[in-house]
C-alpha positions in Angstrom: 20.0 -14.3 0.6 16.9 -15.6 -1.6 17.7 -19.3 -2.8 16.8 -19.7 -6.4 13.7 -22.7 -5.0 12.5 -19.8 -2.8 12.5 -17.7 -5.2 10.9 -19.7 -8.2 8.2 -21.0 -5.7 7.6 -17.3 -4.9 7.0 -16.4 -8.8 4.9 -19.6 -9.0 2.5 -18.5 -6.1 2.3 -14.8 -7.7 1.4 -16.7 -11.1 -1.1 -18.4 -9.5 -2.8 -15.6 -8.0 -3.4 -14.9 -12.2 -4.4 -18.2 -12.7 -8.4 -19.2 -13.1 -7.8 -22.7 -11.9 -6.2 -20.8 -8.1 -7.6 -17.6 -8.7 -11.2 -18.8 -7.7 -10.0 -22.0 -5.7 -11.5 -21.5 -2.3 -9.2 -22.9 -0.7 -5.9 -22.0 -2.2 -6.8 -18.4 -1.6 -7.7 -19.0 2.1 -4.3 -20.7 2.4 -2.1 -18.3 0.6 -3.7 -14.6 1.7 -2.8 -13.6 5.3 -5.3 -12.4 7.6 -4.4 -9.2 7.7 -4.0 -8.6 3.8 -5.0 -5.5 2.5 -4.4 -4.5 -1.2 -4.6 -1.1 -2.7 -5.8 -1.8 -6.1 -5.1 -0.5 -9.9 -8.3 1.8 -10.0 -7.4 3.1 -6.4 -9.8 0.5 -4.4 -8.7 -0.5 -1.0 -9.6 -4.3 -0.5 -9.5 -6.6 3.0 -9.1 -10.3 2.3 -12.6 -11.2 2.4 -13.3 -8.7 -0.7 -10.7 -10.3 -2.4 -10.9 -14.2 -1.5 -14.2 -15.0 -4.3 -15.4 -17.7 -5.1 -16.1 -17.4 -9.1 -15.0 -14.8 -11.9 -14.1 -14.3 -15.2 -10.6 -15.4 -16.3 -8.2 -12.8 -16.4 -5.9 -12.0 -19.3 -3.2 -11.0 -17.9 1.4 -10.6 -18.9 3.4 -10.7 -15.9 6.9 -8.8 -16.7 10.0 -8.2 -14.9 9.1 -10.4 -12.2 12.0 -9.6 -9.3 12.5 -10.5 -5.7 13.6 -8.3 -3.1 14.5 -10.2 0.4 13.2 -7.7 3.5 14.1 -10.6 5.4 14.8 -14.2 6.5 10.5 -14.2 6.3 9.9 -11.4 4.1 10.0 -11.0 0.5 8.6 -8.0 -1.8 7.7 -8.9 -5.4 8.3 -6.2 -7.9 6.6 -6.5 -11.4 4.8 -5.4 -14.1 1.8 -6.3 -15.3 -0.7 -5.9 -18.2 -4.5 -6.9 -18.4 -6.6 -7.1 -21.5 -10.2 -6.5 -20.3 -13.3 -8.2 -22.0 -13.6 -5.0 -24.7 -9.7 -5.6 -25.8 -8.4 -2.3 -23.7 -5.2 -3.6 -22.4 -4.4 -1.8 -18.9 -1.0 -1.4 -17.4 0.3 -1.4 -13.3 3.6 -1.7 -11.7 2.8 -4.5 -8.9 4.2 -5.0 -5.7 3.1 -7.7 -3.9 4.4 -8.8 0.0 4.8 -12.3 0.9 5.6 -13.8 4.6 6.9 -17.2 5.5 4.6 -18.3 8.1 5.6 -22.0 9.0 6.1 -23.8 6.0 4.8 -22.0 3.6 4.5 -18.4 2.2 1.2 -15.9 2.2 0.6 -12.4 0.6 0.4 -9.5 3.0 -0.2 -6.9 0.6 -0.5 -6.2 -3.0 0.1 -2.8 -4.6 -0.6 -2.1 -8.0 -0.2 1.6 -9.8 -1.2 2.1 -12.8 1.4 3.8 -15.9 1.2 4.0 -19.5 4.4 2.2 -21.1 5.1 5.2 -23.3 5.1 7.5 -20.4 8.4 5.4 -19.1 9.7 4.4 -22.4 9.3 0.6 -21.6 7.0 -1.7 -19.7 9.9 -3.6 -17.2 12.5 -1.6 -15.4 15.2 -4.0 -13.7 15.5 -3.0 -9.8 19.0 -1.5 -11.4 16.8 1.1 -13.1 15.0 2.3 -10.2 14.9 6.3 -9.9 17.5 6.9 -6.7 16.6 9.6 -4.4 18.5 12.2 -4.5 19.7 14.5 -1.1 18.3 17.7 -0.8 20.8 20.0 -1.3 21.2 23.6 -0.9 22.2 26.6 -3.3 25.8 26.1 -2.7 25.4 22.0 -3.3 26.1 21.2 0.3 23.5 19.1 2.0 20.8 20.9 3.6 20.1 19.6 7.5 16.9 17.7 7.0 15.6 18.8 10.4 15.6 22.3 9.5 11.6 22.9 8.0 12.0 25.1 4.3 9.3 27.8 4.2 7.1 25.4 2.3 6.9 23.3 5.2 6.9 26.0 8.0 3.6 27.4 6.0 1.9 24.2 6.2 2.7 23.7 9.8 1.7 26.8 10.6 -1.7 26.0 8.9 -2.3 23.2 10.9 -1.4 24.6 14.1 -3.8 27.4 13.3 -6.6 24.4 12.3 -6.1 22.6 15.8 -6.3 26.2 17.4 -9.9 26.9 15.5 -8.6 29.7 13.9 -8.2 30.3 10.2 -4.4 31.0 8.6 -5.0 34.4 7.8 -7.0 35.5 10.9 -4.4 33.6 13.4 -2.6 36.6 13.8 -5.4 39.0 14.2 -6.2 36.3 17.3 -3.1 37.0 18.9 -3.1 40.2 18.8 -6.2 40.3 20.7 -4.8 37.7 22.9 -1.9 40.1 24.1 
């Protein structure tokens, strides 16, 4: 499990990440973002680390909500939250935000970062506790037994007949003209 230190040093570091005085600190962003980190961002952006280690920026206005922390592992943790921004022209935008941190030695870096963007209204409030979370449900069939996940519906039988008819160089709807002429 997540010690409550872990876990309040975690929140701190995602904070930061908010925070002018880190936010454009050099050298607390090349500490804390791994080298691999990628983030897909609000507007849909993908970003490496070096687009997203700078040097100098505006302060950002940002509410972090319903900060939670799900352990993936002894050296993994995923942070779930929610997050609005007030841009310079008072427009305050919304995202759900994941971000991805690793223990690497002594200290913790960010993987990824996630952030998708909702309208509060459209959920019916801006934090959802992990207890919230829409479950999946299991496919089931017409007389509510489970349906064999390895069997492909006719949705997905179309599609993967499309693409098999794409590899081949022949279009869906003259594939079956082509093997006639084949046989």
């Amino acid at each position: 499990m997540l010690s409550d230190d872990v876990r309040d040093a975690l929140f701190a570091l995602e904070r930061a990440m908010w925070a002018a005085a880190t936010r454009y600190d050099p050298d607390f962003q090349e500490t804390r973002f791994a080298q691999d980190f990628l983030e897909f961002g609000r507007s849909g952006w993908v970003y490496t680390r070096a687009q997203t280690i700078l040097p100098e920026g505006a302060p950002i206005d940002a509410t972090l909500t319903g900060l939670h922390a799900r352990p993936l592992s002894l050296e993994h943790v995923q942070l779930v939250y929610d997050c609005a921004v007030r841009d310079a022209d008072g427009v305050v935008r919304h995202a759900h935000r994941s971000s991805l941190w690793s223990r690497l030695g002594d200290r913790w870096v960010m993987r990824f970062h996630q952030a998708t963007p909702y309208e509060p209204s459209d959920l019916g409030s801006p934090t959802h506790p992990p207890s919230s979370f829409p479950r999946r449900r299991e496919p089931t069939g017409a007389r509510g037994k489970a349906k064999d996940p390895g069997v492909p519906r006719p949705r997905e039988r179309q599609l993967g007949q499309r693409r098999q008819a794409a590899l081949d160089g022949v279009r869906p709807d003259r594939r079956w003209r082509a093997r006639r002429r084949a046989a």
